[in-house]
C-alpha positions as CSV (number, residue, x, y, z in Angstrom):
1,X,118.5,117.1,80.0
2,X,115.0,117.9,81.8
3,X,114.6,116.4,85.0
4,X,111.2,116.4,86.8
5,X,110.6,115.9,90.8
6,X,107.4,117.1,92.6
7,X,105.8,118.7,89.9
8,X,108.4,120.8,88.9
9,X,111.0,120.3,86.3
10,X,114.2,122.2,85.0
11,X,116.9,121.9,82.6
12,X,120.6,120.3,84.0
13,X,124.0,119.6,82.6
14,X,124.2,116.0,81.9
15,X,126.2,114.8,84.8
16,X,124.4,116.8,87.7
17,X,124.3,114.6,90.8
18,X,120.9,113.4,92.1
19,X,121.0,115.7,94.9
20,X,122.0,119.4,93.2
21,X,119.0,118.6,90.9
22,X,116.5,118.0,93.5
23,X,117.7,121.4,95.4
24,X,117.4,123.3,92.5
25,X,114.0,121.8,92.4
26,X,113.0,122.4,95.3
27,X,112.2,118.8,95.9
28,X,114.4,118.2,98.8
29,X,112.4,117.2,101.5
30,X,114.0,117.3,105.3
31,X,115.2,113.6,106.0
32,X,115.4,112.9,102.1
33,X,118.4,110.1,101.5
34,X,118.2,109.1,98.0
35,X,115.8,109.3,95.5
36,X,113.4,107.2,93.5
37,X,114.7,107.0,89.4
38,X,112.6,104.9,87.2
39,X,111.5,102.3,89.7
40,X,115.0,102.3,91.1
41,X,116.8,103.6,94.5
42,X,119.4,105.9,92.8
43,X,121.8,107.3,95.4
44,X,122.0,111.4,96.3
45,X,125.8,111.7,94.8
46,X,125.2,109.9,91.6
47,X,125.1,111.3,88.5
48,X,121.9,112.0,86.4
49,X,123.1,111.4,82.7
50,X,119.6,111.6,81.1
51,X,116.2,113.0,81.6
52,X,114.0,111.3,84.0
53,X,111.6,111.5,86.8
54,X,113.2,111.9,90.9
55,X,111.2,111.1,93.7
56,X,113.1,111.7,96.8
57,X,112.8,109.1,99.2
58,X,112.6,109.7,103.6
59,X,111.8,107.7,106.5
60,X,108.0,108.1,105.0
61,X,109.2,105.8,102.8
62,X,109.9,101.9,103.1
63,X,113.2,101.9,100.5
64,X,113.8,105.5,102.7
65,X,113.8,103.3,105.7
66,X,115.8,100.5,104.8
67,X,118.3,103.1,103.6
68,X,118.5,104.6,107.0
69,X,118.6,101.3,108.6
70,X,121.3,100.0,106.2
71,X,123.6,103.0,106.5
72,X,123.3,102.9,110.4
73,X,124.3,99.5,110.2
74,X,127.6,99.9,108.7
75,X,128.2,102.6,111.6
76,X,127.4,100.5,113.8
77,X,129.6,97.5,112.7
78,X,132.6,100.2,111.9
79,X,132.4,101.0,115.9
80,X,132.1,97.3,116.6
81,X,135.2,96.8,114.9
82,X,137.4,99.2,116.0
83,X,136.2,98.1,120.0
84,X,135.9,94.8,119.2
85,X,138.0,93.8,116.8
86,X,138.5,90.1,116.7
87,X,134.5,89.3,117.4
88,X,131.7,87.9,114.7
89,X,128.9,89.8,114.8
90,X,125.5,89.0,114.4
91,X,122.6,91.1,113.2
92,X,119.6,88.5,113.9
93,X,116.3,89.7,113.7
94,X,113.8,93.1,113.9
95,X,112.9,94.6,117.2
96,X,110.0,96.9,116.8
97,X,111.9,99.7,115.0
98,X,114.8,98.4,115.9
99,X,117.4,95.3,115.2
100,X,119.0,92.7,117.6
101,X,122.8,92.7,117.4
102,X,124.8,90.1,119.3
103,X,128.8,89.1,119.4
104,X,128.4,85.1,120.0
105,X,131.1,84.8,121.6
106,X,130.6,88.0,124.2
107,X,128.2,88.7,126.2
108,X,127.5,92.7,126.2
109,X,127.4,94.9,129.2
110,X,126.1,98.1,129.7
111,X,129.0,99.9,129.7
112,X,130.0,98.1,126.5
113,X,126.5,99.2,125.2
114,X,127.5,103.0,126.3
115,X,131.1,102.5,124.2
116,X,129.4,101.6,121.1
117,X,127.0,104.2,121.1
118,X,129.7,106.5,122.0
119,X,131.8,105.6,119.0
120,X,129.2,105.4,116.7
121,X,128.3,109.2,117.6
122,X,131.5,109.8,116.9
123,X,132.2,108.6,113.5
124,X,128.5,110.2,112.9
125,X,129.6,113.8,114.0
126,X,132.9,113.3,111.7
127,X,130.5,113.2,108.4
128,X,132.7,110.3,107.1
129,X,131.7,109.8,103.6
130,X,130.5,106.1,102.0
131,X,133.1,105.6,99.6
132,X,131.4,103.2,96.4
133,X,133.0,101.3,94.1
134,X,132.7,98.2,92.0
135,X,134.6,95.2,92.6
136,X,135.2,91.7,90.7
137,X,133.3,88.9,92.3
138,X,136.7,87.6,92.9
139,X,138.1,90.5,94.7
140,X,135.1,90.7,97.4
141,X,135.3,86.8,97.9
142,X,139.2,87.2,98.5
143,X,138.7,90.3,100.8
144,X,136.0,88.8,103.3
145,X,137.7,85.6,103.0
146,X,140.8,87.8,104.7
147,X,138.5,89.6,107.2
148,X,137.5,86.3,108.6
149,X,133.7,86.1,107.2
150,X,132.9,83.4,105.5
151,X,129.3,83.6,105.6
152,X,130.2,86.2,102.9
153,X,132.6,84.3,100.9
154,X,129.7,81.0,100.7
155,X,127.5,83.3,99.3
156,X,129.1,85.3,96.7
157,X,130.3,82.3,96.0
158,X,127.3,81.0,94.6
159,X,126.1,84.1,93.4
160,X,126.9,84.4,89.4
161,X,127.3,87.9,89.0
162,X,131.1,88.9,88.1
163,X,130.5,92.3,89.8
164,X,129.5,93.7,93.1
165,X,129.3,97.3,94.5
166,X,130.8,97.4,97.8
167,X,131.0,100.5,100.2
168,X,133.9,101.8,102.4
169,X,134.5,104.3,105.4
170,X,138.0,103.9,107.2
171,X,138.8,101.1,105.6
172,X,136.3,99.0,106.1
173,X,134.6,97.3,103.1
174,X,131.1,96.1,103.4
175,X,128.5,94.4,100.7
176,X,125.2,95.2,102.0
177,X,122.3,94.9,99.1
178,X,121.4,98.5,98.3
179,X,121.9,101.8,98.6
180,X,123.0,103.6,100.9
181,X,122.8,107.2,102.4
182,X,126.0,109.5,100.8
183,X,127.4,110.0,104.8
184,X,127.7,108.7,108.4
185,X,126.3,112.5,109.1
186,X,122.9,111.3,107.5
187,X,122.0,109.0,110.4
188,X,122.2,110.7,113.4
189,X,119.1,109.6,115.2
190,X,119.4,106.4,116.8
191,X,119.5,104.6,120.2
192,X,121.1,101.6,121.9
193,X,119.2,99.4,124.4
194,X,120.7,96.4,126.2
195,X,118.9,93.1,125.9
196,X,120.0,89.9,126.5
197,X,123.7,90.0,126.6
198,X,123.4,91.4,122.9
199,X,121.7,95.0,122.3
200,X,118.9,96.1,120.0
201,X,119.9,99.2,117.6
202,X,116.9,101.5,117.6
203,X,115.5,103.2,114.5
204,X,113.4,106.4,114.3
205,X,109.7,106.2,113.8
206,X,107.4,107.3,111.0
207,X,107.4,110.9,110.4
208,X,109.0,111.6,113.3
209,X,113.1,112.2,111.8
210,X,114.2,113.8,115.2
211,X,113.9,110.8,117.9
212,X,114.2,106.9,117.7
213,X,111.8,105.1,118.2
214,X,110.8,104.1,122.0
215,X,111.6,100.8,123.0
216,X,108.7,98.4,123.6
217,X,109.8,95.0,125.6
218,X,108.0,92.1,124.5
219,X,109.1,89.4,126.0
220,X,106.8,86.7,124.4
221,X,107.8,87.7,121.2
222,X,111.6,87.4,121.9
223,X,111.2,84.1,123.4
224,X,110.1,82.6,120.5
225,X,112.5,84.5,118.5
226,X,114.9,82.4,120.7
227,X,113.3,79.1,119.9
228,X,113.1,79.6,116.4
229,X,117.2,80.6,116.9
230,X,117.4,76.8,119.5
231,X,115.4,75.9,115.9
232,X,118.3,76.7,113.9
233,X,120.8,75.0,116.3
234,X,119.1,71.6,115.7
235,X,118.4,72.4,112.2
236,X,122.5,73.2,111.9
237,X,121.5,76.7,109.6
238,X,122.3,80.1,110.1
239,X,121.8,81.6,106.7
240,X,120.8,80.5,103.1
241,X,124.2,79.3,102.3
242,X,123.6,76.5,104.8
243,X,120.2,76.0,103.3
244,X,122.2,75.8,99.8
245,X,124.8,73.3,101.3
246,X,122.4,71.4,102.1
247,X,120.3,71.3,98.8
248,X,124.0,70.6,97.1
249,X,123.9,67.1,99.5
250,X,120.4,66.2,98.5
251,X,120.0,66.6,102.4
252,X,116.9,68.7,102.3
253,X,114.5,65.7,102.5
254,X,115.2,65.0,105.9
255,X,115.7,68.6,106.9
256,X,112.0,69.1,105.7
257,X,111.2,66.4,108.0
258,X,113.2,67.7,111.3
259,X,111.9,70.8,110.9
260,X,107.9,70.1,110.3
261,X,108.5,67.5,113.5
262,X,109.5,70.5,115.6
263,X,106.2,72.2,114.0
264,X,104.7,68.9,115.7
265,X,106.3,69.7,118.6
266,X,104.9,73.3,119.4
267,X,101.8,72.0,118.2
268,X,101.2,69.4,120.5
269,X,102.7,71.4,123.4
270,X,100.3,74.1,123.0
271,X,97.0,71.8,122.7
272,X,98.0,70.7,126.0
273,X,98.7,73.6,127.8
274,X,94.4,74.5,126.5
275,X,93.2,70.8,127.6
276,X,94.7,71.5,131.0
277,X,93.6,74.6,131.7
278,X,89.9,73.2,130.7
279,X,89.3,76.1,128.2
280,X,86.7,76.0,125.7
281,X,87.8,79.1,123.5
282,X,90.4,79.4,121.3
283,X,91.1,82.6,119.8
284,X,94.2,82.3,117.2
285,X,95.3,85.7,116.1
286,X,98.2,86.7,113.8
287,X,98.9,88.5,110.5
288,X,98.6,88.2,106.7
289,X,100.0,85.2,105.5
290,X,101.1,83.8,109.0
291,X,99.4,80.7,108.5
292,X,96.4,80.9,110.9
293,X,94.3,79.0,108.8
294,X,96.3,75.9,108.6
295,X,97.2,76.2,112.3
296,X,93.7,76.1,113.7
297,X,93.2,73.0,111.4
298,X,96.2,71.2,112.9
299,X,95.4,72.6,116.2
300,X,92.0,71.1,116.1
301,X,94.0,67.4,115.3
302,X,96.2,67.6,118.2
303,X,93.2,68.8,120.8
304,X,91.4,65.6,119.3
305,X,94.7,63.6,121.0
306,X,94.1,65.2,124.2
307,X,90.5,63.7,124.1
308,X,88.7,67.0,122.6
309,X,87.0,67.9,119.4
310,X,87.5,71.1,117.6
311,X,85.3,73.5,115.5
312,X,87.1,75.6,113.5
313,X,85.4,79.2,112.7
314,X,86.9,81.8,111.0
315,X,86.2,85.4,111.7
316,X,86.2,86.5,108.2
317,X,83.1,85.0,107.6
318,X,81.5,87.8,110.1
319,X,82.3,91.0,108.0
320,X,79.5,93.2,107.3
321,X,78.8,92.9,103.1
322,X,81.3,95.2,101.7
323,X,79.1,97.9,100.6
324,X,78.9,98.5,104.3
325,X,82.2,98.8,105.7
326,X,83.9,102.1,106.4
327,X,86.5,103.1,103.7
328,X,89.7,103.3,104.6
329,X,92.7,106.4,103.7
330,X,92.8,104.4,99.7
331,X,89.1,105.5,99.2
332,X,88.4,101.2,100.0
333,X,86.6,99.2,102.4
334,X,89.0,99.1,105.2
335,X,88.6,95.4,106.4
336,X,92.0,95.8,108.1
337,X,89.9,97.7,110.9
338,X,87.9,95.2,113.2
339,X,85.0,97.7,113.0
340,X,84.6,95.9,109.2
341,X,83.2,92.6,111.7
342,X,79.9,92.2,112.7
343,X,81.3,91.5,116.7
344,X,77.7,91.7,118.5
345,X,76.6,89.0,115.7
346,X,79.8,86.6,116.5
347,X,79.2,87.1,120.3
348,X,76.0,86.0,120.0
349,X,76.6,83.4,117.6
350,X,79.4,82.0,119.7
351,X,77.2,82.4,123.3
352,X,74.6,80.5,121.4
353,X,76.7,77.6,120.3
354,X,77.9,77.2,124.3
355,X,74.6,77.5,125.8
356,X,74.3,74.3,123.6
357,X,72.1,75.5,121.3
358,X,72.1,74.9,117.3
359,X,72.9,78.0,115.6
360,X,73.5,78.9,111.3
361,X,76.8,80.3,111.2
362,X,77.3,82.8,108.0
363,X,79.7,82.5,105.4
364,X,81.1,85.3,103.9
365,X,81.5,85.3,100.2
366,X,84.6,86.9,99.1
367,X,83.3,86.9,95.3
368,X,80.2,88.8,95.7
369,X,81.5,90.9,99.0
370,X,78.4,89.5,101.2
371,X,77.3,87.5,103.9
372,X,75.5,84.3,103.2
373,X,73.6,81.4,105.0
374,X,74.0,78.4,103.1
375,X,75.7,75.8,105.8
376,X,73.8,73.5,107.5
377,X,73.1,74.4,111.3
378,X,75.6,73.1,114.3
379,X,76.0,72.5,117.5
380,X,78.7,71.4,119.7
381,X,79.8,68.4,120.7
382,X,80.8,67.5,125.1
383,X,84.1,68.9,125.4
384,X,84.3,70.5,121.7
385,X,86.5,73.5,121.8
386,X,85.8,76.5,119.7
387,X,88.8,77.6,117.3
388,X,88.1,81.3,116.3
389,X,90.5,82.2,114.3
390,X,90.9,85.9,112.4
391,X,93.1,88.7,112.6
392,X,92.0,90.6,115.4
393,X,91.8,87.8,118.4
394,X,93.8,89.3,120.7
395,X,92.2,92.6,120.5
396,X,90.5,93.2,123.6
397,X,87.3,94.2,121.7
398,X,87.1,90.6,120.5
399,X,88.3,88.6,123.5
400,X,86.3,90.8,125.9
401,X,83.1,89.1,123.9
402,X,84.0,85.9,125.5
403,X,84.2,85.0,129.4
404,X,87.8,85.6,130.3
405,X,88.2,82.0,132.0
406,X,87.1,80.4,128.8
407,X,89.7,81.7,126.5
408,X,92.9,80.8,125.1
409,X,94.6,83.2,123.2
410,X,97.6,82.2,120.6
411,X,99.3,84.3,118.3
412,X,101.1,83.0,115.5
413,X,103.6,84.3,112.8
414,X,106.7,83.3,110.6
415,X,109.6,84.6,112.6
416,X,112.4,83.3,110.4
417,X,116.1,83.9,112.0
418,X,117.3,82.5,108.3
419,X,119.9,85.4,107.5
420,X,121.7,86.6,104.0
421,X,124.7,86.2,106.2
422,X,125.6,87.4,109.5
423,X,125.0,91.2,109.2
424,X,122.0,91.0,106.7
425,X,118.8,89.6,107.4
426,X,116.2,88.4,105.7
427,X,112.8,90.3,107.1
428,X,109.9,88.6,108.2
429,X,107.4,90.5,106.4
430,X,109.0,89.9,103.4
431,X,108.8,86.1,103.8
432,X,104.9,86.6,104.6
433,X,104.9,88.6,101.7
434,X,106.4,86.0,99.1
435,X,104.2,83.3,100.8
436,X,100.9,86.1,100.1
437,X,102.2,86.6,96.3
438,X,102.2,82.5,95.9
439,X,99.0,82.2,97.8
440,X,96.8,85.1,95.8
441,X,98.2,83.6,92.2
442,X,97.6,79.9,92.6
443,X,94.3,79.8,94.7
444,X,92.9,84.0,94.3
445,X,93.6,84.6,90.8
446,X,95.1,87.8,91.7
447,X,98.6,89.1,90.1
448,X,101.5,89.7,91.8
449,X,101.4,93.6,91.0
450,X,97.8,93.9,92.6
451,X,98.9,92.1,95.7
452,X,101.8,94.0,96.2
453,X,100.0,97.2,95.4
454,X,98.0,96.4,98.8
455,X,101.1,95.3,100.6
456,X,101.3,98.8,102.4
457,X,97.4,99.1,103.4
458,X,97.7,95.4,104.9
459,X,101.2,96.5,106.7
460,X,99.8,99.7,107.9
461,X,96.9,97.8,109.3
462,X,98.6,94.7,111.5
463,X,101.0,97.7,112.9
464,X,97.9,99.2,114.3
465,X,95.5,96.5,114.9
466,X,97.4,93.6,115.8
467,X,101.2,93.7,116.8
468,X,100.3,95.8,120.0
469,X,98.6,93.3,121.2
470,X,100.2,89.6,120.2
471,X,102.1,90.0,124.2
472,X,98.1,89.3,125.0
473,X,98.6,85.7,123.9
474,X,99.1,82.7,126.2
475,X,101.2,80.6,123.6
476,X,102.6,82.1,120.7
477,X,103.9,79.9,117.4
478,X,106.2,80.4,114.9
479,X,105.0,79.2,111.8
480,X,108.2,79.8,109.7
481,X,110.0,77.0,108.0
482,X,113.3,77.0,107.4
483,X,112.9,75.6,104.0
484,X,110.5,77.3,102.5
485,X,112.3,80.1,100.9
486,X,113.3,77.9,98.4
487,X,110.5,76.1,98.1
488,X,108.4,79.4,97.1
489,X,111.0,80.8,94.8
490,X,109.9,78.0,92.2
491,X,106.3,79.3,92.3
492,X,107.1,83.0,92.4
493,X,110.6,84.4,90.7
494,X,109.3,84.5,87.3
495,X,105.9,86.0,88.2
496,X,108.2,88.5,90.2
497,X,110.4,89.2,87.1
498,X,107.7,89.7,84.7
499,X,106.7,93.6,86.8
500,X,108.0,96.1,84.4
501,X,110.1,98.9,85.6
502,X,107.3,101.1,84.7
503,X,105.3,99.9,88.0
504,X,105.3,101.5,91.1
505,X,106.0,98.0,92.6
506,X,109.1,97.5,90.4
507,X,111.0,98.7,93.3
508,X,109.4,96.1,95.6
509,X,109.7,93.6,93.2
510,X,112.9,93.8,92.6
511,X,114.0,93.6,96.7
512,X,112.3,90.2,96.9
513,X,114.0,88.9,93.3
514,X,117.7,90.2,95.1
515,X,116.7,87.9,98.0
516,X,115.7,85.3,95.9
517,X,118.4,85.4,94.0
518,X,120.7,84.2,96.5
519,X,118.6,81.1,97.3
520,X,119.2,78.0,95.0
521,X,116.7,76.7,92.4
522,X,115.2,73.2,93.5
523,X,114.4,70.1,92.3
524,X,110.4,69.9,92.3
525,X,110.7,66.7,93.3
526,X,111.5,67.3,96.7
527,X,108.6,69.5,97.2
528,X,106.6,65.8,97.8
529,X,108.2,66.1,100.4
530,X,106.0,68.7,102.1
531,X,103.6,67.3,104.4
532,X,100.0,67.5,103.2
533,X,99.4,69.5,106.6
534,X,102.8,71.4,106.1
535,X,101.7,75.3,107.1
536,X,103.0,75.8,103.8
537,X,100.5,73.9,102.3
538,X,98.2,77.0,102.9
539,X,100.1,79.0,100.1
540,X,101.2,76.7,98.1
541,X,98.2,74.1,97.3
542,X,97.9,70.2,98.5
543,X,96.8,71.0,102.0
544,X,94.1,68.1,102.9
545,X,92.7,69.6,106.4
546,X,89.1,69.6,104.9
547,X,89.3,66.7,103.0
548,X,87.5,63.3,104.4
């Protein structure tokens, strides 16, 4: 059989595991941990049994990365079992590079945090290998049902498939969604940092293969990572089996209703927070497919309670025409960068409207790639409050525009702490990017494949032009929804399905249709349900903020 990697090819026995063919190639790459096979994750130690294409796969690489991450994870709860072996554990949601891990029913110390990492070394410097094999449905429900986890047994219980590939070292069996590295040897660069009575397991970076990550506290960030968790308390979830539990009741009416009401909630406490600190600015930040849009509409509602009006303005509508904007590393206009905004033109636009003056705003034309002038003029109103809303508002270029005792900053995003089960999340950029899929079919007439062809650029973009600034805001909001997992699997499992393995976003595809999987179908009858100023209106049609 001929196999190909990097350019190179060469004849192999049939049989040859993944990683003998990409030495003999050449094509092994420091920090490579599996390999890329026909729009697949294929494991170093399988066996090739036909002629195909490898492309090894590192941190450089997202699958790379979640391959690390996985693999370090089963360390990690190996060492948590044998120090703590009667405790759940939780893995709840990302940390930077990193993941929050908490026992629920211990509160972690630092010399508790120093014997985990100190175990977890160990079983790392022993090389242990990841056993595979593949188990009956019935045999993995059984055996988590004896190790006391039944967030596992609920949902491989609803889970058709009669087979499952579980992993093992010293006896301990996990399921965890994908492949994993061949050894505990293959993930020797982490850290451990304490936090909260839990600790946050700490990834390495980028390129760099030799150091984790450093740790960045953001304490805004985590706080409403704790009120979407008080969110899940009231809610009574933890992960999708709940949510299917509660579908199987026909309770999901009323839990659509609970949870848009704490929506309300946040909403309402915010627009009072900007009436009483008398500020006339509002910049609303956050990234793709957070919902900004929606929440400066409903933002502008509840500032109308507290006695004033709202104009909304949206940022986009300042880009320079696309012919002039700076190209980015894909050879396109780079209109993740703010240089792609006109900022002196919105400054004076936005000095203009508070000097009380009546100004044309522009309206950018996503069609033709240009700025128009076809509203009619405004002014503002006593007491209106500007909403500017865009992707770069807390970026001290764009709030700096603006006279600091004017603003308000807010950062919104969907910060789900909905879990698989207890040690495997469900990430929020993949929720943002399911709601981006639904959005860019129904309403941009764009195809799944080109969307997530642009996923990367978009990603690459918010890490360097608007996480490291969202601890700038004065109120954040989390615009996730407990529900809506389910809700966008009717609009976007199919269109997921229908990417063939010959695309370079097969393998993408086919992460968010294993997540998917695990949810229920539902009845579209409950999606009436959805308040016609539900944030997930944006993505999935019906919203009526700009209707009269």
């Amino acid at each position: 059989m001929i196999i190909r990697s990097l350019g190179k090819e060469k004849e192999f026995p049939e049989g040859t595991a993944v990683r003998d063919c990409l030495e003999a190639l050449d094509a092994f790459p420091r920090g490579t941990l599996a390999a890329l096979k026909g729009g697949l994750a294929v494991e170093l130690n399988e066996p090739v049994t036909e002629g195909c294409e490898l492309t090894p796969l590192t941190l450089e690489h997202e699958e790379g990365r979640r391959i690390y991450e996985r693999s370090l994870r089963f360390v990690m709860l190996l060492a948590l079992k044998h120090l703590f072996p009667y405790d759940q554990v939780r893995i709840e949601y990302s940390v930077g590079y990193g993941v929050f891990v908490r026992l629920p029913a211990r509160n972690l110390h630092r010399q508790d945090i120093v014997k985990i990492e100190n175990e977890m070394r160990r079983l790392i410097d022993l090389d242990l290998p990841f056993e595979k094999k593949r188990w009956t449905r019935e045999d993995a429900i059984d055996y988590f049902a004896e190790e006391a986890q039944p967030d596992k047994v609920e949902l491989l219980e609803r889970r058709p498939l009669p087979y499952f590939t579980m992993y093992s070292v010293d006896g301990m069996w996990e399921y965890f969604y994908g492949a994993m590295a061949p050894s505990t040897g293959y993930v020797k660069v982490f850290t451990l940092f304490e936090l909260r009575g839990g600790f946050v397991l700490q990834l390495p970076a980028g390129t760099d293969f030799d150091h984790a990550a450093p740790y960045l506290y953001r304490p805004k960030h985590l706080d409403i990572f704790n009120q979407s968790a008080r969110w899940c308390d009231i809610l009574g979830i933890r992960n999708v089996s709940d949510v299917s539990a509660m579908i199987d009741r026909h309770d999901l009416r009323n839990f659509i209703r609970v949870n848009e009401a704490l929506h309300e909630a946040a909403l309402s406490d915010i627009a009072e927070k900007i009436s009483a600190r008398y500020k006339h600015i509002v910049l609303v930040a956050g990234p793709s497919s957070s919902g900004k849009t929606t929440f400066a509409g409903r933002l502008a509602v509840h500032l109308q309670v507290q006695g004033h009006p709202a104009r909304r303005i949206s940022m986009d509508d300042f880009y320079y025409d696309r012919d002039a904007v700076a190209p980015g590393p894909d050879g396109e206009p780079d209109l993740e960068s703010p240089e792609a905004l006109d900022l002196d033109l919105m400054a004076e636009k936005i000095a203009a409207l508070m000097d009380g003056e009546t100004v044309q705003l522009p309206t950018f034309n996503f069609t033709t790639g240009r700025r128009e002038y076809t509203s009619e003029p405004v002014s503002l109103r006593p007491d209106e409050v500007i909403i500017l809303e865009g992707i770069h508002g807390l970026n001290p270029r764009v709030s700096s525009l603006f006279p600091a005792e004017e603003v308000y900053r807010v950062f919104v995003s969907a910060l789900t702490c909905l879990n698989l089960d207890d040690h495997n999340r469900i990430r929020t950029t993949d929720v943002r990017l399911l709601r981006r899929v639904v959005r860019d079919h129904l309403f941009r007439g764009t195809m799944p494949e080109e969307t997530l062809s642009r996923w990367p650029a978009v990603r690459e973009g918010e890490e360097k032009w608007i996480f490291p600034y969202q601890e700038n805001a004065d109120s954040m909001f989390n615009t996730a929804l407990h529900y809506e997992l389910p809700v966008l699997k009717t609009y976007v499992y199919e269109l997921l399905r229908e990417i063939p393995d010959s695309s370079p976003n097969y393998l993408l595809a086919r992460r968010l249709i294993k997540t998917l999987n695990y949810l229920p179908d539902l009845d579209r009858g409950v999606l009436t349900e959805v308040p016609p100023l539900s944030l997930l209106r944006e993505f999935i049609g019906g919203c009526t903020l700009d209707e009269n």
